[in-house]
C-alpha positions in Angstrom: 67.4 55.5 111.8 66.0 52.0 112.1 62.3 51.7 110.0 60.5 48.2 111.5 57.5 46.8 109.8 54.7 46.7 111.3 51.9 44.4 111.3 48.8 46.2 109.2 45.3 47.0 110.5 42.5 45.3 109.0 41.5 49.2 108.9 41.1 51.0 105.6 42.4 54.7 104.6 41.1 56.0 101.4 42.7 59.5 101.0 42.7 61.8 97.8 44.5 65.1 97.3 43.7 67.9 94.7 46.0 68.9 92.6 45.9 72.9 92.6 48.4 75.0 92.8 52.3 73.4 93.5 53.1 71.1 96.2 54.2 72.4 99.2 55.5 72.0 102.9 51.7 72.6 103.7 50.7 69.2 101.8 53.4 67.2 103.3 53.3 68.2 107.0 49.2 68.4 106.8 48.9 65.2 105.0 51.2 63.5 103.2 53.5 62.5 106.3 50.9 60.9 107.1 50.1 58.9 103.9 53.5 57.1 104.1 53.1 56.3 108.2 49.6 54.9 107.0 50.6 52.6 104.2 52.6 50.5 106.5 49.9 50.2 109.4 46.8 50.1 107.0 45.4 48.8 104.0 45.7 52.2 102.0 44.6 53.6 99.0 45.8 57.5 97.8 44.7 59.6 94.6 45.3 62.7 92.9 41.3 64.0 92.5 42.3 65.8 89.6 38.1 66.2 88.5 37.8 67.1 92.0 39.5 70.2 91.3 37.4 71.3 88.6 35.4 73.7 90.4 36.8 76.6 89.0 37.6 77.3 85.6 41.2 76.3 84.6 43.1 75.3 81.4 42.9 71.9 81.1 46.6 71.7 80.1 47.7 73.0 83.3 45.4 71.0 84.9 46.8 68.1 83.2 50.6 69.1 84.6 49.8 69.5 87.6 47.9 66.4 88.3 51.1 64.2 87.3 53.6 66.9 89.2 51.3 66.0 92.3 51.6 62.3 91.4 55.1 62.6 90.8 55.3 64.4 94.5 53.5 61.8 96.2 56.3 59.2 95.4 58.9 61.7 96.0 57.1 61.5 99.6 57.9 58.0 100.3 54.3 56.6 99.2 54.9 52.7 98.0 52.6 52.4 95.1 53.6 48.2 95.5 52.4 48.7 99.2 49.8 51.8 99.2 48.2 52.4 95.4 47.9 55.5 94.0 46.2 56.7 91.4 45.0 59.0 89.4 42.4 60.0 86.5 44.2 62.0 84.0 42.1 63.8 81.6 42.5 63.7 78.3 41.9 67.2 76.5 40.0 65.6 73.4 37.4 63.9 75.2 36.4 67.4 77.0 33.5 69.2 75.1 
């Protein structure tokens, strides 16, 4: 298989992913494919909305796992943090009241 570069779009993606439950073939055909063909035709930017998925109640250790398995799976992918960043905001269980 022969990958070409291709010049990138002056377009933006801004793309964020929750990290509940374990990754699956669902994140990567829905999304994530997508991700990597994106960060080589646009100026992208990816994240793991690990507050986002605070709206139910969860133990914050899990919560904590699971945010850098997600992280770990969005490499895995083929996302190029050098090309695409991607980031997330771990939380720390001492600062939580």
């Amino acid at each position: 298989m022969t990958t070409t570069k291709r010049a990138k779009s002056t377009k933006t993606v801004l793309s964020g992913i929750q990290p509940t439950g374990a990754p699956h073939l669902g994140n990567y055909l829905g999304a994530l494919r997508w991700w990597v063909d994106f960060q080589d035709r646009y100026d992208a930017f990816y994240c793991v909305v690990d507050l986002h998925a605070l709206t139910v109640p969860g133990d914050p250790e899990e919560l904590s796992r699971a945010t850098l398995t997600m992280a770990t799976f969005l490499l895995a992918c083929g996302l190029d943090r050098r090309v695409a960043p991607c980031s997330y905001r771990a939380m720390s269980t001492s600062t939580r009241s």
